[in-house]
PATOR-456669 format. One line per 4 residues: number of its first residue (from 1); their letters; for each residue x, y, z of N, C-alpha, C, O. Coordinates in Angstrom, 1 decimal. Example, Ala and Ser with C-alpha at 12.3 -4.5 7.8 and 13.67 -1.06 7.14 Angstrom:
% PATOR-456669
1) as) 13.2/-5.7/7.8/12.3/-4.5/7.8/13.2/-3.3/7.8/14.2/-3.3/8.5 ~ 12.8/-2.2/7.1/13.7/-1.1/7.1/12.9/0.0/7.9/13.4/1.1/8.0
END
This chain:
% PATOR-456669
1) xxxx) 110.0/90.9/90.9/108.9/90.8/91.9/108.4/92.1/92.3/107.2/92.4/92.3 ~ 109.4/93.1/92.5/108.9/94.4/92.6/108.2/94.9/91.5/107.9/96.0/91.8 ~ 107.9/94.6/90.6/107.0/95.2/89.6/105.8/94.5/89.7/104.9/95.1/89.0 ~ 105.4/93.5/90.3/104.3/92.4/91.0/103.4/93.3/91.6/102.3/93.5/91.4
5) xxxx) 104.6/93.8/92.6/103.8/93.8/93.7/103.6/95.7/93.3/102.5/96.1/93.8 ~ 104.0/96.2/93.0/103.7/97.9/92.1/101.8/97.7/91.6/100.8/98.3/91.9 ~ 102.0/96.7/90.8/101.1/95.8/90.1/100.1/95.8/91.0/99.0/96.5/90.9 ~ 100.3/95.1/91.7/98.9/95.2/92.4/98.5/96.3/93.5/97.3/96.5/93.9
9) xxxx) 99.3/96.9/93.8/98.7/98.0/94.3/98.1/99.1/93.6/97.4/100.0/94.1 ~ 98.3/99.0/92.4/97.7/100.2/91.2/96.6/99.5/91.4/95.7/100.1/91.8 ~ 96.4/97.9/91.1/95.0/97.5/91.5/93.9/97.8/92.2/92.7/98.1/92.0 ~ 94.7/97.8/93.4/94.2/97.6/94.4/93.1/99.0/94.2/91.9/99.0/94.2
13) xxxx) 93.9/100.0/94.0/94.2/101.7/94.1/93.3/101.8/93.0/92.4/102.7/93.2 ~ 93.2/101.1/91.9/91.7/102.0/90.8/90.7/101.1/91.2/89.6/101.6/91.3 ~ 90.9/99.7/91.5/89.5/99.0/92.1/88.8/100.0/93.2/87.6/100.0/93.2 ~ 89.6/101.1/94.4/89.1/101.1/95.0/88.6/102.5/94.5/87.5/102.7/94.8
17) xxxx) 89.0/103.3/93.9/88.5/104.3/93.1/87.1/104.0/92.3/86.0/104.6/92.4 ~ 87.3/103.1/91.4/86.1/103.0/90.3/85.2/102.7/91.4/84.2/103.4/91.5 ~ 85.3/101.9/92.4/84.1/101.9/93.5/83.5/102.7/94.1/82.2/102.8/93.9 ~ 84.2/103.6/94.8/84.1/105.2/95.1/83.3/105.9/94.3/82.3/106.4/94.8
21) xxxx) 83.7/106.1/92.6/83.9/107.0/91.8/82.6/106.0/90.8/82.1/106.4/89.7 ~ 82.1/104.9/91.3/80.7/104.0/90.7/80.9/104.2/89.3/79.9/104.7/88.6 ~ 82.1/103.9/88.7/82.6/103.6/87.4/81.8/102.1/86.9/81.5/101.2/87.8 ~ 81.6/102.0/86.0/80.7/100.5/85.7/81.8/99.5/85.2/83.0/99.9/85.1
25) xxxx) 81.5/98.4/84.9/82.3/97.3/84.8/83.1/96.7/83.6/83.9/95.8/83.8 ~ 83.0/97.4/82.2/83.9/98.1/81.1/84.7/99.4/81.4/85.6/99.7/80.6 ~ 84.5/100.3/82.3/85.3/101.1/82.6/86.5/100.5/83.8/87.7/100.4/83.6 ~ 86.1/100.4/84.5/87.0/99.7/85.6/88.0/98.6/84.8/89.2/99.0/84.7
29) xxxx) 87.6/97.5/84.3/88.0/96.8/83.3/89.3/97.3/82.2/90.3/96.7/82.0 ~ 88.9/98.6/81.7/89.9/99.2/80.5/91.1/100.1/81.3/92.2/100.5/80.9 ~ 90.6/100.4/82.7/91.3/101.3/83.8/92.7/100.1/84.4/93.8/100.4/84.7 ~ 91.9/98.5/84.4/93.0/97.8/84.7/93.8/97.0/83.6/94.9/96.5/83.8
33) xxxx) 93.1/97.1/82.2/93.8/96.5/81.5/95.2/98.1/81.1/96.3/97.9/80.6 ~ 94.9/98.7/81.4/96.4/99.8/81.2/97.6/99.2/82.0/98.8/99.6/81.6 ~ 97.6/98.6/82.9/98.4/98.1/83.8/99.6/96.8/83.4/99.3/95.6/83.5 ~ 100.5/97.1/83.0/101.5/96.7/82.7/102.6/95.7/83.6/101.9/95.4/84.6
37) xxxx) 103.5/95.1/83.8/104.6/94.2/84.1/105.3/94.2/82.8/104.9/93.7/81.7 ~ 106.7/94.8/83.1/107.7/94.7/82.0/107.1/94.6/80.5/107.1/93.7/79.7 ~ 106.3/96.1/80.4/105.5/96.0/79.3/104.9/95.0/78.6/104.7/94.8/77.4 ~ 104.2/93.9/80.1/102.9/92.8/79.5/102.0/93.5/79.7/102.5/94.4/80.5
41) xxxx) 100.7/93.6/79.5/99.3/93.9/80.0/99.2/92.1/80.4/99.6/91.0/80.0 ~ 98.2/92.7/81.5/97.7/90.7/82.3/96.5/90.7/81.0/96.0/91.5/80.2 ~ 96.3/89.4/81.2/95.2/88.3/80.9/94.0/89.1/81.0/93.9/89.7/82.1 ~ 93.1/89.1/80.1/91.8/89.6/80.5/91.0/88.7/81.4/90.1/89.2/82.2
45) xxxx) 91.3/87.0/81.3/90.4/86.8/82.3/91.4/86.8/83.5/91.1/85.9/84.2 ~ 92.0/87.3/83.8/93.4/87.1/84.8/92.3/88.4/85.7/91.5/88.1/86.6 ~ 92.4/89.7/85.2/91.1/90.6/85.6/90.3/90.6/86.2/90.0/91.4/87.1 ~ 89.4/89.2/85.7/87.8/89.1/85.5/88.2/88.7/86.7/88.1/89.5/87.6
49) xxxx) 88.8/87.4/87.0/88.7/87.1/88.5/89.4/88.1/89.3/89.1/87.8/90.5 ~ 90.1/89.1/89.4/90.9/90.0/89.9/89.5/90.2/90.6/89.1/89.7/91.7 ~ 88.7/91.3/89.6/87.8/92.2/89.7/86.6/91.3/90.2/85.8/92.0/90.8 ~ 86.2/90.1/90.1/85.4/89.2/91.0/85.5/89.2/92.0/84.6/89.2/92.8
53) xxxx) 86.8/89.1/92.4/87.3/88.6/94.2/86.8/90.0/95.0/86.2/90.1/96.1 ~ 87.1/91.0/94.2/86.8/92.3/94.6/85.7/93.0/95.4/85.5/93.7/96.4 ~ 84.8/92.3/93.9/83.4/92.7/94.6/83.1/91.8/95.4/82.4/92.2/96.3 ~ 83.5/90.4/95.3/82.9/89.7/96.6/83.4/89.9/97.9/83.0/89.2/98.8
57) xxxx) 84.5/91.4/98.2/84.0/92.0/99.5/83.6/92.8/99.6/83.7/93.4/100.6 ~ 82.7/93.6/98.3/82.0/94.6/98.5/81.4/94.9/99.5/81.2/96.1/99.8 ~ 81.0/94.0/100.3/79.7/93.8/101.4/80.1/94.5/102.3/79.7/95.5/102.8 ~ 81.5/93.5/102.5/82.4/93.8/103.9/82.5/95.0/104.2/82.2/95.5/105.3
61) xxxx) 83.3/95.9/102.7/84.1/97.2/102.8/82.8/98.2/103.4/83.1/99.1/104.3 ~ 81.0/98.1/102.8/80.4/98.7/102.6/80.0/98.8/103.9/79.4/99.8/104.2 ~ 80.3/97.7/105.4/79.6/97.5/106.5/80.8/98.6/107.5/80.7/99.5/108.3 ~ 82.1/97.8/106.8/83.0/98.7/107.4/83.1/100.2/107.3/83.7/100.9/108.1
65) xxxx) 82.5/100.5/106.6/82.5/102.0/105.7/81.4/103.1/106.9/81.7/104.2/107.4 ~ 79.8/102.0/107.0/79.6/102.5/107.5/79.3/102.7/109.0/78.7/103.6/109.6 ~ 80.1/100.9/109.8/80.4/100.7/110.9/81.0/102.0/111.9/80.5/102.6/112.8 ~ 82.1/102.2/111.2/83.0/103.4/111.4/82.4/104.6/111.4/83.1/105.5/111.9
69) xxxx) 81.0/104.9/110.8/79.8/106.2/111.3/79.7/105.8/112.3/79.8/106.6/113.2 ~ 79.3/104.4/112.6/78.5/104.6/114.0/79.0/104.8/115.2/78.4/105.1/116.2 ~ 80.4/104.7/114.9/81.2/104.3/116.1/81.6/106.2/116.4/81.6/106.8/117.5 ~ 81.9/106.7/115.2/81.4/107.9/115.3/80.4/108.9/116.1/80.7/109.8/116.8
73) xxxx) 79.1/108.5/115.6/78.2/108.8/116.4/78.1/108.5/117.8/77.7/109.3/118.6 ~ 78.5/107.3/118.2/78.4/106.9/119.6/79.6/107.9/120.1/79.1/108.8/120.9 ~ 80.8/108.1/120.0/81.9/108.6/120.5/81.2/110.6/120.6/81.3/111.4/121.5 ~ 80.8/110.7/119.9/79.7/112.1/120.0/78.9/112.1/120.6/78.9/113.0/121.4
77) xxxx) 77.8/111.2/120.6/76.7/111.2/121.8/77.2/111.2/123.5/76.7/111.8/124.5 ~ 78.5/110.2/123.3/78.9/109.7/124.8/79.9/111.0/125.4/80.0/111.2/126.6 ~ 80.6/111.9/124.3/81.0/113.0/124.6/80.1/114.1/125.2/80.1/114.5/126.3 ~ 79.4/114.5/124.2/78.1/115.6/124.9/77.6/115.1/126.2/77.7/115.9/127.2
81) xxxx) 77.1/113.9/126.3/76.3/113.4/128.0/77.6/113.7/129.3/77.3/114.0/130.4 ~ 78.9/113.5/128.7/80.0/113.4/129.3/79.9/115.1/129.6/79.7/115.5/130.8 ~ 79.9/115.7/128.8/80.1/117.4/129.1/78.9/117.8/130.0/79.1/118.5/130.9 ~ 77.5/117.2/129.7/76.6/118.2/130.1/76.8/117.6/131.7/76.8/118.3/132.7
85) xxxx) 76.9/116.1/131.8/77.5/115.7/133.4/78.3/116.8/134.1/78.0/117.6/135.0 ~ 79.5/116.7/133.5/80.9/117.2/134.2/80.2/118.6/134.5/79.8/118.9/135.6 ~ 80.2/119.5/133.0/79.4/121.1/133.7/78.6/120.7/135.0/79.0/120.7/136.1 ~ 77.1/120.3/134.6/76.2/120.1/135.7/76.8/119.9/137.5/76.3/120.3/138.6
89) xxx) 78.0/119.3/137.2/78.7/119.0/138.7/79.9/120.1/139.0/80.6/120.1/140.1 ~ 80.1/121.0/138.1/81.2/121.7/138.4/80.6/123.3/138.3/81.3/124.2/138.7 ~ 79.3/123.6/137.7/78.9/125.0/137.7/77.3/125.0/138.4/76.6/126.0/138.6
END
């Protein structure tokens, strides 16, 4: 089972690379077919849905990705107004 679960985390780990790294869909593909279990390579179509499920949260990862800017930016805006307050009352 530990070799399962090794398994999918290498998955997990080049899906989320070739995404990053905008590898196309024969490269990603030949990146996961290297991936072994007790010297099996999986199913090619075993992949195809792998790599389907994947992109069907592309959306999510892509909102989260850049949700987390904003929340950024807000935490900076709200800091600065925070500083020029506190100075303004203290000098």
């Amino acid at each position: 089972m530990k070799e399962l679960i090794d398994a999918a985390k290498k998955m997990n780990s080049i899906l989320n690379q070739c995404e990053e790294e905008g590898d196309n869909f024969d490269t990603t593909l030949n990146k996961l077919s290297a991936i072994k279990v007790h010297e099996v390579v999986f199913p090619t179509l075993m992949l195809l849905e792998i790599m389907s499920k994947f992109a069907e949260g592309a959306i999510d990862r892509h909102k989260a990705k850049f949700s987390g800017n904003d929340q950024e930016e807000q935490l900076q805006k709200k800091y600065s107004d925070v500083v020029g307050k506190w100075n303004s009352k203290l000098n």
